[in-house]
C-alpha positions, 0 to 999 in steps of 0.5 A: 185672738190672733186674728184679731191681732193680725188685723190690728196690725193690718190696720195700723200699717194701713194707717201708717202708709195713709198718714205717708201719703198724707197732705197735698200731693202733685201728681206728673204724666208719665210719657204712657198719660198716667199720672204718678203722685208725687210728694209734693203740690204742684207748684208754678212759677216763673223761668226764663228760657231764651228767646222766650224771655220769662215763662211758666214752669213747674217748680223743678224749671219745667216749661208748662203749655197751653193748647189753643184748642182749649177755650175753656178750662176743660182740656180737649186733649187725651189719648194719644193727645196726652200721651204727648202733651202730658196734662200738669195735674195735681192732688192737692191745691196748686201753689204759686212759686216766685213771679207766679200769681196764686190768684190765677191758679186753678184746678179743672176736673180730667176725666180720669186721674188727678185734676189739671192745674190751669193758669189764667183759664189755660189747662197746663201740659208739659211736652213728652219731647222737653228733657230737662229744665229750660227746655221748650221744644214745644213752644210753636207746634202745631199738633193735635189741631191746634197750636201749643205756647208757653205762657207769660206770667200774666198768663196769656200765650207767648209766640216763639219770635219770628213764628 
């Protein structure tokens, strides 16, 4: 009987911490490329960063990238790669925050962990170097083989002007 009991109970906090973590989650990179679940579904919008002018973010202000080497929704970037150029990844169905267009939103399967949420066909990734809210430090690099842009609400990629 009270192994019986310690089971019911081993299963009903198993329940409990399931029905916690319930529902859709977003998931973020870490700097080392693994992704932490978050409470809430992934969310783009759209920000404003100078001299950019309106760009894609994440719903916290974060700026999200597109890698040129991608050319289809399948990220060419991992390892040292996404320790760097963290994948925007996501547990749950992406949603389009204020200026973002759901119907560009998508997902992309990664080849561990959460999927990556894609804009227009872009794989998003945020830039380990990017602090806070607004910045964009990443707009114009070229590493990893190819270029790193922001992207328009209408998703297609901005240049940094004069680059």
């Amino acid at each position: 009987m009270i192994g019986r009991a310690l089971f019911c109970t081993a299963a009903a906090g198993a329940m409990v911490v399931l029905n916690a973590c319930g529902g859709s989650t977003s998931a973020t990179t870490t700097g080392g490329g693994a992704s932490t679940p978050t409470p809430a579904p992934a969310t783009v919008a759209v920000g404003t960063v100078a001299p950019l002018g309106q760009i894609l973010v994440d719903g916290k202000g974060r700026t999200l990238y597109l890698f040129e080497a991608d050319t289809t929704t399948a990220s060419t970037c991992s390892g040292a790669c996404a320790q760097t150029w963290q994948p925007f990844t996501t547990v749950g169905p992406p949603q389009a925050g204020s200026g973002a267009s759901q119907s560009l939103l998508a997902t992309a399967p990664r080849s561990a962990g959460p999927t990556q949420v894609t804009y227009n066909g872009h794989p998003l990734y945020y830039f380990a170097s990017d602090a806070k809210s607004g910045d964009a430090t990443g707009e114009g690099n070229q590493s990893f083989g190819a270029g790193w842009d922001v992207l328009s609400p209408a998703g297609a990629k901005i240049e940094k002007p004069g680059g």
